[in-house]
VOBA-1610 file (N, C-alpha, C; in pm, whole numbers, padded with zeros to 5 digits, always signed):
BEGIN
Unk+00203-03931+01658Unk+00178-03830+01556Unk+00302-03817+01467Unk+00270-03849+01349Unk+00365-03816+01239Unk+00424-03695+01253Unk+00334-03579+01207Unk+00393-03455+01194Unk+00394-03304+01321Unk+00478-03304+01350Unk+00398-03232+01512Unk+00427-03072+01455Unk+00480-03043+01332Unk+00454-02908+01313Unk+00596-02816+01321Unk+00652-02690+01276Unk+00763-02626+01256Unk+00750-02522+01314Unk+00842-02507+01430Unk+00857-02340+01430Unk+00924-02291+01433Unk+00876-02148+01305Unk+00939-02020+01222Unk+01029-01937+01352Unk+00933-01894+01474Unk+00962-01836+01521Unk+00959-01845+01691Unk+01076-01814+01755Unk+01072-01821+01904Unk+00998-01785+01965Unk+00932-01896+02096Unk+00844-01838+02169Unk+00888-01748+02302Unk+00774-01672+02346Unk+00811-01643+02458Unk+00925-01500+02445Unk+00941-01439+02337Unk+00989-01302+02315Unk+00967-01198+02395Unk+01123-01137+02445Unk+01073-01014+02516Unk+01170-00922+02466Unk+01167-00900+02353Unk+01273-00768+02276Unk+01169-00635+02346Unk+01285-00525+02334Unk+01273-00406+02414Unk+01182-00311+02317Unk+01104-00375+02245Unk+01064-00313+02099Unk+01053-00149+02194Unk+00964-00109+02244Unk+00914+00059+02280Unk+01054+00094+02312Unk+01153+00040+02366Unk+01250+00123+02386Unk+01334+00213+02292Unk+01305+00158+02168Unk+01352+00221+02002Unk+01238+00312+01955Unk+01121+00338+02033Unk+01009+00394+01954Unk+01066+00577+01936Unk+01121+00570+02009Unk+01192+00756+01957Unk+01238+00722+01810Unk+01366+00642+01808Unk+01416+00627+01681Unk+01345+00600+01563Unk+01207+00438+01577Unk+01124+00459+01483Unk+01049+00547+01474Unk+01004+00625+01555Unk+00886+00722+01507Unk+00992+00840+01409Unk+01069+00827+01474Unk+01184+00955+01386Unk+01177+00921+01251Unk+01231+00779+01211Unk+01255+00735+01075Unk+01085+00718+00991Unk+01022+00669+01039Unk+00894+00749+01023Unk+00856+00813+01008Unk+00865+00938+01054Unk+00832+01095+01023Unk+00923+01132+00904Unk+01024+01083+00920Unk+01158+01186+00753Unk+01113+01088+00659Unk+01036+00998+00687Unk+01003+00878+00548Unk+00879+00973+00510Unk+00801+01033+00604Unk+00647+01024+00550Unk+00660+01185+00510Unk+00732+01273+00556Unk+00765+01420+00530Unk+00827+01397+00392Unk+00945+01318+00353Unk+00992+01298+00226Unk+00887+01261+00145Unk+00784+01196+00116Unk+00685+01133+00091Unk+00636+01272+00026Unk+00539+01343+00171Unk+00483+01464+00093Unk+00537+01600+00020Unk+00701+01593+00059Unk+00742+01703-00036Unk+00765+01598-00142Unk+00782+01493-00209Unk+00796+01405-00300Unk+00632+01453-00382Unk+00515+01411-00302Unk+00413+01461-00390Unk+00343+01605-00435Unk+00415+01671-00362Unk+00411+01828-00369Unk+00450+01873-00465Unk+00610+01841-00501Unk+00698+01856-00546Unk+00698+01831-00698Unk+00686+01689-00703Unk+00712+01571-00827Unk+00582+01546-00852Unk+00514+01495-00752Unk+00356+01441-00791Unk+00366+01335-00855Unk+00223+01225-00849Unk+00251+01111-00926Unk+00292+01091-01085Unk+00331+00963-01158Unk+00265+00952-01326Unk+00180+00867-01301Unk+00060+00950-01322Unk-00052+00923-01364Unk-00100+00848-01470Unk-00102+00717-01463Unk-00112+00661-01572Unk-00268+00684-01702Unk-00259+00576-01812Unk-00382+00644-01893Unk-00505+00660-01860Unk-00545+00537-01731Unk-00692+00573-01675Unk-00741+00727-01638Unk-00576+00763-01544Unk-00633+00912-01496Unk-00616+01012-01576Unk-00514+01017-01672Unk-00487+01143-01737Unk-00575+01094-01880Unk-00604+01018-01982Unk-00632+00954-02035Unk-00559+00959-02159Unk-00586+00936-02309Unk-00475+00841-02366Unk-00508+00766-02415Unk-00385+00681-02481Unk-00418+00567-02554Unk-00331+00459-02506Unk-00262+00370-02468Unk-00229+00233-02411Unk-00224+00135-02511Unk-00109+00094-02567Unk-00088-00023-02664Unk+00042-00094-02612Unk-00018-00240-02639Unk+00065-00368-02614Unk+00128-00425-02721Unk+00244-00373-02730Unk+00282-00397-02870Unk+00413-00558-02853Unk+00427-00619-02995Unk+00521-00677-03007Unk+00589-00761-03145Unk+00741-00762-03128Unk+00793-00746-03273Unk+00754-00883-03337Unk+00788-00858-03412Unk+00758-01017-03500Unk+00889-01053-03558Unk+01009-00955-03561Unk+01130-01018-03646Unk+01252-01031-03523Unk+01252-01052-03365Unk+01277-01055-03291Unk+01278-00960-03149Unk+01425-00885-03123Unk+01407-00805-02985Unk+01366-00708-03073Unk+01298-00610-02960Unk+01217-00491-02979Unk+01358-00383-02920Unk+01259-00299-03069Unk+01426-00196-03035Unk+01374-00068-02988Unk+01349-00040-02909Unk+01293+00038-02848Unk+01302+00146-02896Unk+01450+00183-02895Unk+01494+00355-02982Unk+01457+00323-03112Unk+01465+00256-03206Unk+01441+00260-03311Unk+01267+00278-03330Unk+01187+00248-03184Unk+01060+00218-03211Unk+01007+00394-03136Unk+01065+00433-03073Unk+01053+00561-03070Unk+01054+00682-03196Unk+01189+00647-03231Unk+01191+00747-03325Unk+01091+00751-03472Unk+01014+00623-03488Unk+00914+00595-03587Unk+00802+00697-03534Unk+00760+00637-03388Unk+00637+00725-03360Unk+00635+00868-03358Unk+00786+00935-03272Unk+00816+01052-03309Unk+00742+01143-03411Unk+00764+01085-03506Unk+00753+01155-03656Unk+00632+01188-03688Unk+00554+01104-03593Unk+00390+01111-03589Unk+00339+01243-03577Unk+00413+01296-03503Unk+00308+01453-03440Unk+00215+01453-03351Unk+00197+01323-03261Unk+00077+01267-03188Unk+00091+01294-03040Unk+00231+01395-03007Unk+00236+01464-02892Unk+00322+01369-02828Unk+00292+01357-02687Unk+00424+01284-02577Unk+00393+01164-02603Unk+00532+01064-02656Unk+00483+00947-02644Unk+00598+00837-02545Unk+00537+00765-02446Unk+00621+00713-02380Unk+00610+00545-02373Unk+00730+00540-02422Unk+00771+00338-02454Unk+00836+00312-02358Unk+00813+00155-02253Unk+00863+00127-02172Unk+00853-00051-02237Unk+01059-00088-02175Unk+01017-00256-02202Unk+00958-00263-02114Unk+00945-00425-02114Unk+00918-00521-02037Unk+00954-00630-02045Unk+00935-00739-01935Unk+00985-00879-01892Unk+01008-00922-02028Unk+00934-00927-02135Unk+00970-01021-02288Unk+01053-00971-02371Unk+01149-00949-02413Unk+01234-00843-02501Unk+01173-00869-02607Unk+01066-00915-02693Unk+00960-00887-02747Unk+00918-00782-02799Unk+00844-00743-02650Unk+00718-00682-02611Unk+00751-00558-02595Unk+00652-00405-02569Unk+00666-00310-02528Unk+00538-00261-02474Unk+00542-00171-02431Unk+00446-00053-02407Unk+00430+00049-02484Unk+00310+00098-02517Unk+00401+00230-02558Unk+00227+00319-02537Unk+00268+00420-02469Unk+00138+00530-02390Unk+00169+00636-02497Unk+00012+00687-02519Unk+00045+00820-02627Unk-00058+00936-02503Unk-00036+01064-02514Unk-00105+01110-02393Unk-00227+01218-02520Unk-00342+01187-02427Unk-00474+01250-02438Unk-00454+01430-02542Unk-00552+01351-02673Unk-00475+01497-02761Unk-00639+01510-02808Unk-00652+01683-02749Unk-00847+01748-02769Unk-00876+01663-02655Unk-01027+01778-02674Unk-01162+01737-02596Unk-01230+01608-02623Unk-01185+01519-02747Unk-01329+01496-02785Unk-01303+01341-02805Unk-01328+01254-02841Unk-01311+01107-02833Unk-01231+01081-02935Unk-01288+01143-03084Unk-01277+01184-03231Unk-01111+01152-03252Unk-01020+01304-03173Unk-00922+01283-03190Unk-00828+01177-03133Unk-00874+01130-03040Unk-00806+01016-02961Unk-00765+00894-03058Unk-00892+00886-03137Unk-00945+00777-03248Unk-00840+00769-03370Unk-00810+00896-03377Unk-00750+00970-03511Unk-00560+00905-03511Unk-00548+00960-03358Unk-00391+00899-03309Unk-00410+00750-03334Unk-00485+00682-03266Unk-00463+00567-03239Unk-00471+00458-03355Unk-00543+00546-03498Unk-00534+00530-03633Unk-00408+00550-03682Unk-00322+00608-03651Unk-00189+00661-03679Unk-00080+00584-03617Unk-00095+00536-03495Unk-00057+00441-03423Unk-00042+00316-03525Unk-00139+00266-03510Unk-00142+00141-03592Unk-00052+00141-03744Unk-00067+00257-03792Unk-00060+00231-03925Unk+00119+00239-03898Unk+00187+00318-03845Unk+00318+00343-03812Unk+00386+00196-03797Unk+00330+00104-03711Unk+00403+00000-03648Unk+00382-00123-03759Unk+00346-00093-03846Unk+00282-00252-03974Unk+00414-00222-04031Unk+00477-00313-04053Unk+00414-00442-04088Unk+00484-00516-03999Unk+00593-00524-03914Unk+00693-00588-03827Unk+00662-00578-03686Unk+00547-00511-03652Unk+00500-00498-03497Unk+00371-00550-03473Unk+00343-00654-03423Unk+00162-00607-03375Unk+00110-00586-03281Unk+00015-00535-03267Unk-00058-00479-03177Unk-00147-00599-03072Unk-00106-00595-02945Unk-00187-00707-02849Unk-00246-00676-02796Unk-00234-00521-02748Unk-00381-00474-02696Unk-00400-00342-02674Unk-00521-00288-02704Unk-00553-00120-02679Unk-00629-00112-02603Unk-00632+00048-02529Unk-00655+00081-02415Unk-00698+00258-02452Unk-00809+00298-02476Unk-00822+00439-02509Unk-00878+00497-02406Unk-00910+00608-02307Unk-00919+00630-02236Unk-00979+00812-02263Unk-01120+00845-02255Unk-01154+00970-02256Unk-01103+01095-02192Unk-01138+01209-02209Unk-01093+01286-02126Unk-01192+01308-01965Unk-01317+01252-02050Unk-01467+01284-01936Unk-01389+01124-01777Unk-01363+01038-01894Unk-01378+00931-01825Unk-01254+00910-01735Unk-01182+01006-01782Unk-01006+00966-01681Unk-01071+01084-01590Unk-01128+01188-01574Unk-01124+01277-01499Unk-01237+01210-01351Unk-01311+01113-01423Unk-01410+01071-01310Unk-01343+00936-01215Unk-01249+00897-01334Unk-01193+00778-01283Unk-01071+00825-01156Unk-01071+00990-01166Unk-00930+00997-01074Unk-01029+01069-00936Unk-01143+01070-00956Unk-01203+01113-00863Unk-01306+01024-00752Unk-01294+00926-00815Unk-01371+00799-00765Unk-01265+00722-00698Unk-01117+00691-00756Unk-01005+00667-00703Unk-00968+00708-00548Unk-00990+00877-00538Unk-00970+00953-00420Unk-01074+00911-00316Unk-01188+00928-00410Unk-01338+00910-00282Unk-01299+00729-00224Unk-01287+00665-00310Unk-01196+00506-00265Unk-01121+00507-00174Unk-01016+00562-00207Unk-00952+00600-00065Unk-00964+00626+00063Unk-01021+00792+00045Unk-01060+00868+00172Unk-01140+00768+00241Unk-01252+00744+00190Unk-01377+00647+00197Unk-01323+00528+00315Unk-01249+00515+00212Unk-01176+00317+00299Unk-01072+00403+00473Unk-01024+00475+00417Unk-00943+00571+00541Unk-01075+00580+00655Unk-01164+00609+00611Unk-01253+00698+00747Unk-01334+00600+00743Unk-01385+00456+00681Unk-01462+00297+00768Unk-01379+00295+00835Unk-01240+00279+00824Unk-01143+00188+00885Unk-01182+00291+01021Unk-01131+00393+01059Unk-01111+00486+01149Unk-01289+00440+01262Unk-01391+00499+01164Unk-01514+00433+01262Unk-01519+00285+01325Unk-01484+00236+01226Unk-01439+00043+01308Unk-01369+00060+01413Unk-01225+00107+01405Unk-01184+00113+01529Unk-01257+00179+01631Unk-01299+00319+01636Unk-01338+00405+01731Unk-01447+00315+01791Unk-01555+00261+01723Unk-01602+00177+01786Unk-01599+00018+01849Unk-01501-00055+01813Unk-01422-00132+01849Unk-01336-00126+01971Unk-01279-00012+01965Unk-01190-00043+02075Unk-01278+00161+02117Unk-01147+00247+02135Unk-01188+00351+02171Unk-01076+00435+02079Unk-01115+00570+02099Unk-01108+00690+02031Unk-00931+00644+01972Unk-00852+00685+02129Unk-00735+00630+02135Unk-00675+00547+02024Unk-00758+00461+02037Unk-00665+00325+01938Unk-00717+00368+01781Unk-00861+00435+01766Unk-00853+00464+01642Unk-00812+00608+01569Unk-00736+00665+01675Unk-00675+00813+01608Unk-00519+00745+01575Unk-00490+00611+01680Unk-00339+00609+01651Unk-00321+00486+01541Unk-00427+00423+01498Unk-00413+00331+01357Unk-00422+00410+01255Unk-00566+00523+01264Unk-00525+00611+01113Unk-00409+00676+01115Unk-00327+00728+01229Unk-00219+00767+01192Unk-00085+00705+01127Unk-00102+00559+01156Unk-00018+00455+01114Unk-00071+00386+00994Unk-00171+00417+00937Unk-00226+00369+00791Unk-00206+00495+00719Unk-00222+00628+00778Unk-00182+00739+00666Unk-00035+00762+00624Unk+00053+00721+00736Unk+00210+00700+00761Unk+00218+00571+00617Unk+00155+00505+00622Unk+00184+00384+00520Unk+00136+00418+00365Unk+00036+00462+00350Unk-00053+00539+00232Unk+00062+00650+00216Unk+00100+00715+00255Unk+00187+00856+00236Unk+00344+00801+00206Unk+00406+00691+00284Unk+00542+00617+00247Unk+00527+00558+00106Unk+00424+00475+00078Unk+00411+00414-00048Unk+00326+00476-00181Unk+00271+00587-00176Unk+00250+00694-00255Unk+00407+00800-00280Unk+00456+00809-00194Unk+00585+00909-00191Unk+00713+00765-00305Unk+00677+00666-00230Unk+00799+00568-00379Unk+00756+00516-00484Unk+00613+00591-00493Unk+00600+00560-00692Unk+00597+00695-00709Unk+00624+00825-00657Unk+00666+00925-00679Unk+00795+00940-00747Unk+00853+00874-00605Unk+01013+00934-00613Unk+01072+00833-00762Unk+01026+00694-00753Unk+01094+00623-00879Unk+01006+00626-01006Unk+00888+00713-01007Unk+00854+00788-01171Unk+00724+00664-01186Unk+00703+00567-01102Unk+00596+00487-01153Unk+00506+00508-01149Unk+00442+00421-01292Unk+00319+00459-01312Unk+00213+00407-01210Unk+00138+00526-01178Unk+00018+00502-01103Unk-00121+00510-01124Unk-00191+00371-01183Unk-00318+00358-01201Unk-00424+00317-01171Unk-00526+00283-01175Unk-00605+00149-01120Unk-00621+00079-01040Unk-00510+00002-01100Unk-00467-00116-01030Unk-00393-00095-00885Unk-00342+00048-00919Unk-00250+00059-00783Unk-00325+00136-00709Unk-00459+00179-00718Unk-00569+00225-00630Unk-00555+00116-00522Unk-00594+00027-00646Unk-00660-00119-00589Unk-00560-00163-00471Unk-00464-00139-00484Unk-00299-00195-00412Unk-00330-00143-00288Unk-00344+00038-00285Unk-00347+00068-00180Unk-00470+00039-00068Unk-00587+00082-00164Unk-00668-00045-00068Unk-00665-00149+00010Unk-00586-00264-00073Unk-00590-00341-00048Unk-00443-00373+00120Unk-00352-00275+00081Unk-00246-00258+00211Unk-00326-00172+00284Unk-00413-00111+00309Unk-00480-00032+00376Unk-00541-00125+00530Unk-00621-00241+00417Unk-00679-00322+00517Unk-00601-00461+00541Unk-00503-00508+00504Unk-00403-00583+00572Unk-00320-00519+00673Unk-00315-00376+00649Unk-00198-00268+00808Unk-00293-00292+00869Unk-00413-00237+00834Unk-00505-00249+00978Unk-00528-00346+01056Unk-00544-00475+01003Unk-00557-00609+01058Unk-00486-00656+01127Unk-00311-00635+01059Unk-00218-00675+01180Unk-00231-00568+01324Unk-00252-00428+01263Unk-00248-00321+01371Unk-00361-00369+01513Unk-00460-00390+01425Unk-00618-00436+01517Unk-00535-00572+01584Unk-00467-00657+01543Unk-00414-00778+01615Unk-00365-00738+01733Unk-00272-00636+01717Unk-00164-00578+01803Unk-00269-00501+01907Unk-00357-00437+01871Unk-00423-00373+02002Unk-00516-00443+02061Unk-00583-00549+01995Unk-00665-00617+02072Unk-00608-00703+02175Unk-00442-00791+02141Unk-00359-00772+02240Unk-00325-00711+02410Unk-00336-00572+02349Unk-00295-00459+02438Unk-00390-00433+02527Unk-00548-00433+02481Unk-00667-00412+02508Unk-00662-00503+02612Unk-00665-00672+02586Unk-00598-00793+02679Unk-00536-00767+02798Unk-00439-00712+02759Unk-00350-00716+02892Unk-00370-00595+02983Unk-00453-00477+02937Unk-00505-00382+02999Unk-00575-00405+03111Unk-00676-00534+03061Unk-00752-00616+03200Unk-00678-00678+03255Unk-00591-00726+03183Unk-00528-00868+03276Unk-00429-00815+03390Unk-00357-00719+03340Unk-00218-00680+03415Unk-00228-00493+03454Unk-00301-00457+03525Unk-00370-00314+03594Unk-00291-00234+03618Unk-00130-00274+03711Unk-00071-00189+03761Unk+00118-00220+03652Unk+00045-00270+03558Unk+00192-00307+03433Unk+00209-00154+03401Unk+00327-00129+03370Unk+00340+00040+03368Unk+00331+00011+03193Unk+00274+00091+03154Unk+00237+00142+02987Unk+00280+00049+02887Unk+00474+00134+02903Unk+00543+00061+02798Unk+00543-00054+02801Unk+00640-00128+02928Unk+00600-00264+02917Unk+00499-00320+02861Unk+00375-00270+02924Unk+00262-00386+02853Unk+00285-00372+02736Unk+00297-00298+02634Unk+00287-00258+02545Unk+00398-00330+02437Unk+00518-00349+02510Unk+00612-00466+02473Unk+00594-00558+02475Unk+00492-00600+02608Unk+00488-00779+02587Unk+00335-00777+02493Unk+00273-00724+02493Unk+00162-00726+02361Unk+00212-00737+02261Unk+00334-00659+02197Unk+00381-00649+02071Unk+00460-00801+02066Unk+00517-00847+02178Unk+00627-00945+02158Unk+00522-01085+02135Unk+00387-01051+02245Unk+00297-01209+02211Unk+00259-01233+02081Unk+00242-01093+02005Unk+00151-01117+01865Unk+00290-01127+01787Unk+00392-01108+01789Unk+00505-01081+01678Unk+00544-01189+01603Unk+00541-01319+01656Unk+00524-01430+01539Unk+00419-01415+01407Unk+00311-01399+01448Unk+00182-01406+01393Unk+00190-01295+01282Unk+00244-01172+01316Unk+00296-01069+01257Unk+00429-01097+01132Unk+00502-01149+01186Unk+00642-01173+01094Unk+00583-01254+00987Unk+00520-01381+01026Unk+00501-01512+00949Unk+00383-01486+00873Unk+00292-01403+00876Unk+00226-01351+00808Unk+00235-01306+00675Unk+00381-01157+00726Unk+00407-01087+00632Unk+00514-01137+00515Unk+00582-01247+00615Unk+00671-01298+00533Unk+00589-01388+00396Unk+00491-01489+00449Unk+00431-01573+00377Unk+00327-01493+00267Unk+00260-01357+00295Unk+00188-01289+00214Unk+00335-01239+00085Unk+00454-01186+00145Unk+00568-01122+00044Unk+00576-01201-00036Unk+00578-01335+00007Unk+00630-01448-00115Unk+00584-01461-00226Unk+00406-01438-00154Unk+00317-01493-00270Unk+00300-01391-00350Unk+00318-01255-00327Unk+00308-01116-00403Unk+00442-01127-00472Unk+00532-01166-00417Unk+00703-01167-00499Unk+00682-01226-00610Unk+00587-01344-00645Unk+00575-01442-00724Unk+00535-01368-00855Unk+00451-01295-00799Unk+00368-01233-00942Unk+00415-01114-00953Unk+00535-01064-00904Unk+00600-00944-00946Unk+00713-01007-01037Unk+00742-01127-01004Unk+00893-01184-01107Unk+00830-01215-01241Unk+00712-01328-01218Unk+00642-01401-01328Unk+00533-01351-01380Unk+00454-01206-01293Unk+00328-01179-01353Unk+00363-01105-01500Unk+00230-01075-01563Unk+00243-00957-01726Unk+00286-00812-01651Unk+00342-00727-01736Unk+00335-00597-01713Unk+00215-00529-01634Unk+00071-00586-01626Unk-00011-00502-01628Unk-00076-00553-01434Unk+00022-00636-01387Unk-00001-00606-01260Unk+00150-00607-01181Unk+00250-00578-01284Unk+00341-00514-01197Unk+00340-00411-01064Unk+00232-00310-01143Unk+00281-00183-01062Unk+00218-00183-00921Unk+00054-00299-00926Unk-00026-00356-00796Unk+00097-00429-00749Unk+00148-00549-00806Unk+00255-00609-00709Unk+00326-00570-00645Unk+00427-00420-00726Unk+00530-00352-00633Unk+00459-00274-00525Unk+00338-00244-00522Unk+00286-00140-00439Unk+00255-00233-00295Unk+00217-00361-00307Unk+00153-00507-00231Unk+00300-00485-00161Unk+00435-00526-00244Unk+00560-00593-00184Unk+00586-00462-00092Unk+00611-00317-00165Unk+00615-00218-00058Unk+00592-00179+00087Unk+00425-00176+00043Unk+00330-00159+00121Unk+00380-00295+00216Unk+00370-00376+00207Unk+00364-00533+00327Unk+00484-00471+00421Unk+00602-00432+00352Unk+00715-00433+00466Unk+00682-00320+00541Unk+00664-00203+00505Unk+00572-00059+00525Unk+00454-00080+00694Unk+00388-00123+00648Unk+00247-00211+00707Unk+00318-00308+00819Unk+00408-00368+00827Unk+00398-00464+00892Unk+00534-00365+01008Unk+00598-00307+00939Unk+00668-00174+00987Unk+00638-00124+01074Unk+00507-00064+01047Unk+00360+00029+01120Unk+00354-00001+01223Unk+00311-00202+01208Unk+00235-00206+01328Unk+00294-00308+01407Unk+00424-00280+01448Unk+00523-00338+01549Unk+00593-00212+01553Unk+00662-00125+01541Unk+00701-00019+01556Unk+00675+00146+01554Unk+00520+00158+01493Unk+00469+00288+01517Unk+00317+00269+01537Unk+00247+00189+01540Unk+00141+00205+01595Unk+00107+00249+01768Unk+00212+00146+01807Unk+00183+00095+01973Unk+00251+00244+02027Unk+00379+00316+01984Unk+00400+00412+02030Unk+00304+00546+01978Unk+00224+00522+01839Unk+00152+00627+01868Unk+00046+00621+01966Unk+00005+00535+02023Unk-00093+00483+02102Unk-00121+00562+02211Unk+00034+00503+02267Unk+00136+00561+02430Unk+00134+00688+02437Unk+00159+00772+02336Unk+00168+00898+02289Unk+00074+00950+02333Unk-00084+00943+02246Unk-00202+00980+02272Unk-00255+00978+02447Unk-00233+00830+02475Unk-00241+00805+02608Unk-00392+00738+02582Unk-00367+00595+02715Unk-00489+00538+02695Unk-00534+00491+02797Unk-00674+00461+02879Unk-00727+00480+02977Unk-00741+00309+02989Unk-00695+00301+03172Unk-00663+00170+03174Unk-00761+00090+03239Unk-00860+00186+03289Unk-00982+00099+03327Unk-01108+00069+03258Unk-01066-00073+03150Unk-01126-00125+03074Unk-01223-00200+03136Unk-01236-00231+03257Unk-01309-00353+03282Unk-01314-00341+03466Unk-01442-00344+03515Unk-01451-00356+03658Unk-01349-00467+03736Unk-01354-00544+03638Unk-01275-00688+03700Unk-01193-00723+03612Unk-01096-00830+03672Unk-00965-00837+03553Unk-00981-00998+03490Unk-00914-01021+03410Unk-00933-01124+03350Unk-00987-01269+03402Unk-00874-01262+03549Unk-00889-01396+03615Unk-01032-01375+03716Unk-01087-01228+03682Unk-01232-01253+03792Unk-01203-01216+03887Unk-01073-01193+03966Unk-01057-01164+04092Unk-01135-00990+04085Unk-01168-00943+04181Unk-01263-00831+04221Unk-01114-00690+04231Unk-01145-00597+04184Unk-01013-00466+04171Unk-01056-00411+04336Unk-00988-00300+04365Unk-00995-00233+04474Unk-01126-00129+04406Unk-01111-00076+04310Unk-01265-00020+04295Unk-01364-00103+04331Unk-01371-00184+04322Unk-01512-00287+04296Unk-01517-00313+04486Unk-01383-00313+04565Unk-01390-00369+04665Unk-01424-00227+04762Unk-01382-00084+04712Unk-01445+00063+04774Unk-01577+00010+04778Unk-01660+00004+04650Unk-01793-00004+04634Unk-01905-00051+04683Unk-01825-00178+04715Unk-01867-00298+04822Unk-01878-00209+04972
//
C-alpha cells in the first residue's frame, strides 16, 4: 500500500479532562452570565432585516472611499441615523439608513435622496429596503427559528438517549447560543439573517459532536458497570476526542476561508460559524459530560453488558 494514512492525533488518550470540570463549568457560567447582562444591558444591532431600513452597496469610482467625507454628504440629508461601515475593498462601503414612518412611501423617498447625494463619483451595487410590517415579522420568525430548533433538538435527545442526557445538551447548546449572542453584543455586530442562519446552523453541529460524546458514554455504561462515573466519563470523552478536535479544526478552516476572502455580506454568518465552532466544540468536551454527572445518570442501561456475559441481576432472577 502506497498510502497508509496520517495521524493528526494520539491514540489511546487518557487526559484527566472531568478533573478540570469545576474550573470549566466556572469559566462557563461568567462567559454565559456576561453574555446575558451583555444582552440585557447593550442588546443586539439589529441589522436592516429586523429593524428595517434601507441597505446600500456602494462604491467610488475615482479611487479609496473616504468614508468621512462620505458621511458628512449624507449627513446633510435629514434622513435620520445613518451608519457607513468599510470593508475588505477600500473601494467599497456600506452605508445603512434606519427605517423613517409607517409606510413604505417614505422609505422610497430616502432612498431617492440616497441616490441622488452619491452621483456622480459613487455607484450604487446594491439596495436592500426593508418595511416596517416586514422587519417586525422577520424578527419574529427568527426567534420562533430558534426556540423551535432548541426544543427538536431537546425531544431527539430525550428520546434517543434519556431525560438526563437531553436536559444536559440543551444546557450546553443554550451555554453556546447565549456565549455567541453575548460577542456580537459586546463587539456592536451587526446581527441579521444570515446570523440567524449561523446560529442554527452551530446549534446542530454542538449537538452532533455532544450526541457523539454521549453515545460514547451510553457505550461504556453497558460495557464497564462498576467504572465509577467520572472515569467513564473521561475515557468516553478521551475515545471520541480525536474525532472531536479534527473535526472542528477542519470545519474552522473552511469557515476561516470565507471570513478572509468572502463579500461583506457573509461576514457576520462566518464570524458567528468561527465563534460558535470553538464555543461548541468547548461545550462538548468540557461542559456537556460534567453537566451530565451533575444531573446524575442511571447506569442500568441494559440487562446484559456488551460482551453478553449475564449481570448479577439477571443471575438473582435466574
Amino acid at each position: 500500500m502506497l498510502f497508509k494514512g496520517v495521524d493528526f492525533w494520539p491514540h489511546g488518550t487518557t487526559y484527566p479532562i472531568m478533573s478540570f470540570r469545576r474550573i470549566c463549568i466556572g469559566i462557563s457560567w461568567v462567559l454565559a452570565v456576561l453574555s446575558v447582562i451583555m444582552l440585557f444591558t447593550k442588546g443586539l444591532n439589529f441589522g436592516v432585516d429586523f429593524k428595517g431600513g434601507s441597505l446600500f452597496e456602494v462604491q467610488s469610482t475615482t479611487g479609496h472611499m473616504d468614508i468621512s467625507a462620505l458621511r458628512e454628504r449624507l449627513s446633510k440629508l435629514g434622513i435620520g441615523e445613518v451608519q457607513i461601515q468599510g470593508v475588505a475593498q477600500p473601494t467599497d462601503a456600506l452605508v445603512r439608513v434606519e427605517r423613517r414612518g409607517a409606510d413604505d412611501k417614505a422609505q422610497q423617498e430616502t432612498v431617492k435622496k440616497v441616490e441622488d447625494a452619491l452621483k456622480p463619483d459613487i455607484i450604487i451595487r446594491r439596495t436592500e429596503v426593508v418595511g416596517a410590517a416586514v422587519s417586525d415579522e422577520l424578527k419574529r420568525a427568527g426567534m420562533l427559528a430558534v426556540a423551535s430548533a432548541i426544543f427538536g433538538i431537546l425531544l431527539y435527545i430525550w428520546f434517543r438517549f434519556e431525560w438526563q442526557f437531553g436536559i444536559a445538551a440543551i444546557l450546553a447548546l443554550l451555554h453556546d447560543t447565549l456565549i455567541v449572542l453575548g460577542a456580537f453584543s459586546l463587539l456592536n455586530m451587526e446581527f441579521g439573517l444570515s446570523e440567524v442562519a449561523a446560529v442554527l446552523t452551530l446549534a446542530g453541529y454542538s449537538i452532533n459532536d455532544t450526541v457523539v460524546v454521549f453515545d460514547r458514554i451510553r457505550e461504556n455504561l453497558r460495557k464497564y458497570k462498576r467504572l465509577d462515573l467520572t472515569e467513564l466519563m473521561d475515557r468516553s470523552i478521551n475515545d471520541t476526542l480525536s474525532r472531536t478536535v479534527l473535526t472542528a479544526t477542519t470545519t474552522f478552516i473552511a469557515v476561516l476561508a470565507l471570513y478572509i476572502f468572502g463579500t461583506q455580506v457573509i461576514r457576520g454568518f462566518a464570524f458567528a460559524m468561527l465563534f460558535g465552532i470553538v464555543i461548541g466544540t468547548w461545550s462538548s468536551i468540557f461542559v456537556a459530560s460534567p453537566f451530565l454527572l451533575w444531573i446524575g445518570v442511571k447506569r442500568d442501561w441494559s440487562s446484559t453488558a456488551a460482551t453478553g456475559a449475564p449481570t448479577k441481576a439477571d443471575a438473582g432472577k435466574a
